[in-house]
C-alpha positions in Angstrom: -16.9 10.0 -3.8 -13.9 7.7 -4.1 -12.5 5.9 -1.5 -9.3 4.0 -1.7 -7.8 1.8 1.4 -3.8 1.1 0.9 -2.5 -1.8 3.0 1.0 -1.2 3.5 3.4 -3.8 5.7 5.2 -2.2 9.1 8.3 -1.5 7.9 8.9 2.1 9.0 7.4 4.1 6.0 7.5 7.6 6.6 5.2 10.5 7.3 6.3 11.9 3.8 6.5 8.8 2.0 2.6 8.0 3.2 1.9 11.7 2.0 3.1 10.6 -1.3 1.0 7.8 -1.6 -1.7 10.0 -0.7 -1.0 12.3 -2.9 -0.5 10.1 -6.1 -3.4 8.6 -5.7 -5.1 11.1 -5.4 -3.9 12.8 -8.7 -4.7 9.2 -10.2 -8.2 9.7 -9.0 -8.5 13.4 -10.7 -6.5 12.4 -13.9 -8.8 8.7 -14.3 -12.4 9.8 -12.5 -12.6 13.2 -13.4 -13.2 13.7 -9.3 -12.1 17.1 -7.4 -9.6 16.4 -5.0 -11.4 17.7 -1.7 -13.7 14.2 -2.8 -11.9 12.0 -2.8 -10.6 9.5 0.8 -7.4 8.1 0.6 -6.6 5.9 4.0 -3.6 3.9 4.3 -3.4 1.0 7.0 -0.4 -0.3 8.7 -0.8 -3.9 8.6 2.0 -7.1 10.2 3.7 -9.4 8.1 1.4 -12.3 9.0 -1.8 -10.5 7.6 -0.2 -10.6 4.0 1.3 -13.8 1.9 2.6 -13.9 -1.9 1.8 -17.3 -3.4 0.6 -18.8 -0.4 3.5 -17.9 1.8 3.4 -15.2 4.8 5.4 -12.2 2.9 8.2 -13.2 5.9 8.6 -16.5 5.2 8.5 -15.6 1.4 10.9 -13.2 2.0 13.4 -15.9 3.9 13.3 -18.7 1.1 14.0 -15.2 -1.6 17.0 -14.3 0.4 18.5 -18.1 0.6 17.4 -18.7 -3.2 14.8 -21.3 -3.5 12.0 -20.1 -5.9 
């Protein structure tokens, strides 16, 4: 039975746009593992900005050197 946690940053996704997720992956899940839908758990956390970081950054800070430029 596949089980597949999404971590996704607060910033106001939607009741239908987390349905989608669910949804898509659980048609990847049919399509790739052969699996029935009804077994498979899709569960998508809400997580802050300071539990996530691209390239060693928190995703704000990240986020603040994209918007003034610097690389």
């Amino acid at each position: 039975m596949p089980y597949v946690n999404i971590k996704i940053t607060r910033e106001g996704a939607t009741a239908e746009q987390k349905a989608m997720l669910i949804k898509g992956v659980t048609d990847l899940l049919v399509t790739i593992l052969d699996k029935k839908p009804a077994t498979t758990f899709v569960v998508i956390d809400e997580v802050a900005f300071e539990d996530w970081g691209v390239g060693g950054l928190p995703v704000d800070e990240y986020r603040r050197q994209l918007a003034s430029g610097a690389s």
